[in-house]
C-alpha atoms as one frame of an Amber mdcrd trajectory, in Angstrom:
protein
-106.709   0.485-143.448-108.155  -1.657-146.351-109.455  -0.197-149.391-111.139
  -2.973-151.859-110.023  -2.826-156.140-112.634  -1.419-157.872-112.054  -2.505
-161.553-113.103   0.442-163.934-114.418  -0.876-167.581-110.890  -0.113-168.855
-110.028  -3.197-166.729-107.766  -1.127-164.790-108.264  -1.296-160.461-107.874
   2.266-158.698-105.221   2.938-156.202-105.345   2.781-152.556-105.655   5.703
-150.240-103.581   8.842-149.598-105.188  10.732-146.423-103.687  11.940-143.300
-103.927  15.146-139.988-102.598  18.405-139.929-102.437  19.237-136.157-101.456
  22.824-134.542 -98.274  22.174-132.424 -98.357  23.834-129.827 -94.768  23.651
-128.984 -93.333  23.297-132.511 -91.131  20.216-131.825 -92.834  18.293-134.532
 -94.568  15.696-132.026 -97.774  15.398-131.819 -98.860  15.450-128.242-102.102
  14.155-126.804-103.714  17.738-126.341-102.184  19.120-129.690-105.521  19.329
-131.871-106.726  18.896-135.373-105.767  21.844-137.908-109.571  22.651-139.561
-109.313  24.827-143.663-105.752  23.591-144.104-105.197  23.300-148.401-103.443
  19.804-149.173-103.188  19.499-153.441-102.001  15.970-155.014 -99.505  16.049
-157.731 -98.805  13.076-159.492 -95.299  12.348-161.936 -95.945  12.282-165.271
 -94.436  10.133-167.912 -91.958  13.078-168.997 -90.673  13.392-165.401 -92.302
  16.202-164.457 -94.961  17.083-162.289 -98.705  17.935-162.568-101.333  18.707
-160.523-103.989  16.167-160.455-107.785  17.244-161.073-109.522  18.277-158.938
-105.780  18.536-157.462-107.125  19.886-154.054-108.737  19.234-150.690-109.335
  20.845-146.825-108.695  19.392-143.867-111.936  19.268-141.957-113.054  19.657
-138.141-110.430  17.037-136.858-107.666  18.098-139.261-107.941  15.214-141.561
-108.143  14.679-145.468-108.454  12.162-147.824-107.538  11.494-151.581-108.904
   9.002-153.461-107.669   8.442-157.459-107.993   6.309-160.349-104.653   5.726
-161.484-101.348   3.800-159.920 -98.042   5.530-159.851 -95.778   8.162-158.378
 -97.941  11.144-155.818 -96.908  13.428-153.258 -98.911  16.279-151.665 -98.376
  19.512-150.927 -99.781  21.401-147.413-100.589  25.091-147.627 -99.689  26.856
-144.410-102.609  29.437-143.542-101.453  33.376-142.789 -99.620  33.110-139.108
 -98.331  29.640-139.227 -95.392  27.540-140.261 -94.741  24.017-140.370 -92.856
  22.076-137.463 -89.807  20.058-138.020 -90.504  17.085-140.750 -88.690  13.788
-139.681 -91.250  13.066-136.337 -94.750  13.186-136.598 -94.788  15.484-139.342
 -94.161  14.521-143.260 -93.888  18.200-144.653 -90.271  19.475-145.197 -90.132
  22.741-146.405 -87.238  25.829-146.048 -90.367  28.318-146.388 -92.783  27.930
-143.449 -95.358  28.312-146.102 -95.896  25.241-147.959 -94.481  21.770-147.386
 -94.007  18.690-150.103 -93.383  15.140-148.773 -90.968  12.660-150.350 -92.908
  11.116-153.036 -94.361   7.447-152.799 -94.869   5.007-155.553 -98.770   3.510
-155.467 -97.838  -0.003-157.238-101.489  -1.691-156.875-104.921  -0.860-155.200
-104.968  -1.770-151.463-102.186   0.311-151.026-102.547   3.362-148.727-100.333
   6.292-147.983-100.707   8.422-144.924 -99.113  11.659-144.770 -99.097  14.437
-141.467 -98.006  17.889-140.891 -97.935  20.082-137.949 -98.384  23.858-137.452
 -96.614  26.572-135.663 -97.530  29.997-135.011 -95.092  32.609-136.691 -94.732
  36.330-136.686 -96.401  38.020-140.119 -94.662  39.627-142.831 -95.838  42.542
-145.044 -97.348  42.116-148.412 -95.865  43.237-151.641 -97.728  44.329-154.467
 -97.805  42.784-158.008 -95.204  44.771-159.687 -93.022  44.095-156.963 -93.198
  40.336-158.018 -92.831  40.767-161.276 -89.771  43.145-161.215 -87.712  40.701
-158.477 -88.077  36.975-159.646 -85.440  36.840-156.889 -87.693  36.945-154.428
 -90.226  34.239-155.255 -89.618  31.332-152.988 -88.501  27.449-154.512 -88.355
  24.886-152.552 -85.137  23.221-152.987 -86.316  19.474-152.021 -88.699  19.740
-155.394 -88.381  21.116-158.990 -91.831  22.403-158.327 -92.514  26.430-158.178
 -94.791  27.479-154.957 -98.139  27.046-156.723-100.123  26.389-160.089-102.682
  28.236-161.816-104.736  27.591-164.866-106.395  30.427-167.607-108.716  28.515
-169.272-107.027  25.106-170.313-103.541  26.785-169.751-101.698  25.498-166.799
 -98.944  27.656-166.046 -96.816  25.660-163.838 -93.654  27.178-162.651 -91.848
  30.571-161.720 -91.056  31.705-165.106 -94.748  31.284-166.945 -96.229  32.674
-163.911 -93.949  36.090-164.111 -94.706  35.645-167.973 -98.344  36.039-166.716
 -97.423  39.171-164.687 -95.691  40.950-167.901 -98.604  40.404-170.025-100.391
  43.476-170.347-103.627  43.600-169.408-105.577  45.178-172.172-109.285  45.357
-170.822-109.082  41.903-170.571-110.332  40.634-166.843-109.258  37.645-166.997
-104.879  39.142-166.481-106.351  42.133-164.246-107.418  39.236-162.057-104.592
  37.030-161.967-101.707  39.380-161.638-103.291  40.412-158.576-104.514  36.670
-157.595-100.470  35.265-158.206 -99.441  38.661-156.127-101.591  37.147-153.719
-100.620  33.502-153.568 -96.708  34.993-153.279 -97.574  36.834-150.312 -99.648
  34.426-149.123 -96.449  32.065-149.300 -94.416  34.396-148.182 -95.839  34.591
-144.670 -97.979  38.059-145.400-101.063  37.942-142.825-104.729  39.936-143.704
-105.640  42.109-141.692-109.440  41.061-141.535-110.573  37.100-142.131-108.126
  34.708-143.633-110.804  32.446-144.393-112.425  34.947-145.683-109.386  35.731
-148.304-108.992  32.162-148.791-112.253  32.163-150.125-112.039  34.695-152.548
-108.634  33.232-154.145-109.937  29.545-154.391-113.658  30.940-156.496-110.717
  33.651-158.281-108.871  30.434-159.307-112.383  28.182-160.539-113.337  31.641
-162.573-109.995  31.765-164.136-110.081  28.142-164.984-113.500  28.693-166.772
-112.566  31.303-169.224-110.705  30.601-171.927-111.299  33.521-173.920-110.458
  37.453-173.357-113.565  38.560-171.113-114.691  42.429-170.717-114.029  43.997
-167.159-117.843  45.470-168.142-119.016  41.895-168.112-117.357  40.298-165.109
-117.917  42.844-162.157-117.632  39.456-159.671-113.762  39.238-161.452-113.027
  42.885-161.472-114.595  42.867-157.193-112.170  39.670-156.451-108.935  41.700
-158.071-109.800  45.225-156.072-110.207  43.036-152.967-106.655  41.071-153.378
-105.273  44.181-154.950-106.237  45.585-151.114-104.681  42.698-149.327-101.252
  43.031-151.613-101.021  46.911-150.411-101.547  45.538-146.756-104.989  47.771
-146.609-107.066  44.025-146.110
């Protein structure tokens, strides 16, 4: 694939290309075979290293594969990316090391070895396939909080299972995201709605499966998460009945009743 430079004012050309397919393997040997198809709604989010070492989701920091399982990342800036794949409820990824990029020791999210982007014209292509798997239960918020034990790292990364941002907070890793979870909530919508919303993304991680749509559930974490984002201030539960709605529904889905 060639991408052209395009040379922003700052005199400084954007990178090439990261894209790539999520397919459903059928057989889970990490091949992809001719009538294996596309995965369609699968999250991929780009992280990029930062100059301390560590590293940050980019923004907007996430895409979905579309009809034929592929997605596409296009950014301003040289240096060092990987992504991240999101399994959906019921699946797991296939071995990494064939066809498929993602190595993981979850089943529920997969980072690939990071690549360096040195110069435009310089494209990265990165796959992962999907297995079916057997669904685990759900565990409520205060179970999360009181058994940090339990949250799953992924040993090939220094990188917790997700991210989350409270107005132009990032919290970024295990411990400020069970620092979220002990903050009292205090009429404030804002923590009612993300102790249940990181409850959520746990289980979600964890291989829990909803009872009703998963799309549907999906849905309601990703506008959760752009809400959350835009409020940077304490916010009344009077004045964000949307908020308060998305919490009781993933409150549901934590107490397996969704």
């Amino acid at each position: 694939m060639f991408t052209a430079c395009l040379i922003l004012l700052s005199g400084v050309a954007t990178a090439g290309v990261i894209n790539g397919s999520v397919w459903y393997d059928q057989n889970c040997d990490g091949i992809r075979n001719s009538n294996e198809p596309g995965f369609e709604g699968v999250r991929v989010e780009l992280y990029k290293q930062q100059v301390s070492g560590q590293w940050a989701p980019q923004q907007p920091y996430y895409t979905t594969t579309d009809s034929n399982g592929d997605y596409t990342f296009g950014d301003g800036n040289v240096g060092n990316y990987k992504v991240k794949f999101i399994a959906p409820v019921g699946y797991l990824f296939s071995p990494a090391g064939k066809d498929s990029d993602a190595s993981t020791d979850s089943g529920n999210y997969g980072f690939v070895d990071y690549v360096n982007l040195p110069h435009c014209n310089y494209d990265v292509v990165w796959d992962a396939g999907l297995c079916k798997k057997v669904c685990k239960e759900p565990l409520t918020q205060g179970y999360w909080k009181n058994h940090p034990d339990a949250w799953v790292d992924d040993p090939l990364t220094p990188m917790d299972p997700f991210t989350l941002y409270i107005g132009n907070t990032l919290y970024d890793g295990k411990d400020a995201l069970i620092g979220v979870l002990k903050q009292p909530v205090k009429n404030d919508a804002r923590m009612i709605l993300a102790h249940q919303l990181i409850a959520a993304r746990l289980n979600i991680e964890n291989g829990a499966c909803p009872e009703t749509d998963f799309d549907e559930l999906m849905d309601i974490i990703e506008e959760a998460e752009a809400w959350l984002a835009g409020q940077e201030n304490k916010v009344s539960p009077s004045d964000s009945p949307e908020a308060i709605a998305w919490a009781e529904t993933l409150d549901q889905f934590n107490n397996g009743n969704y």
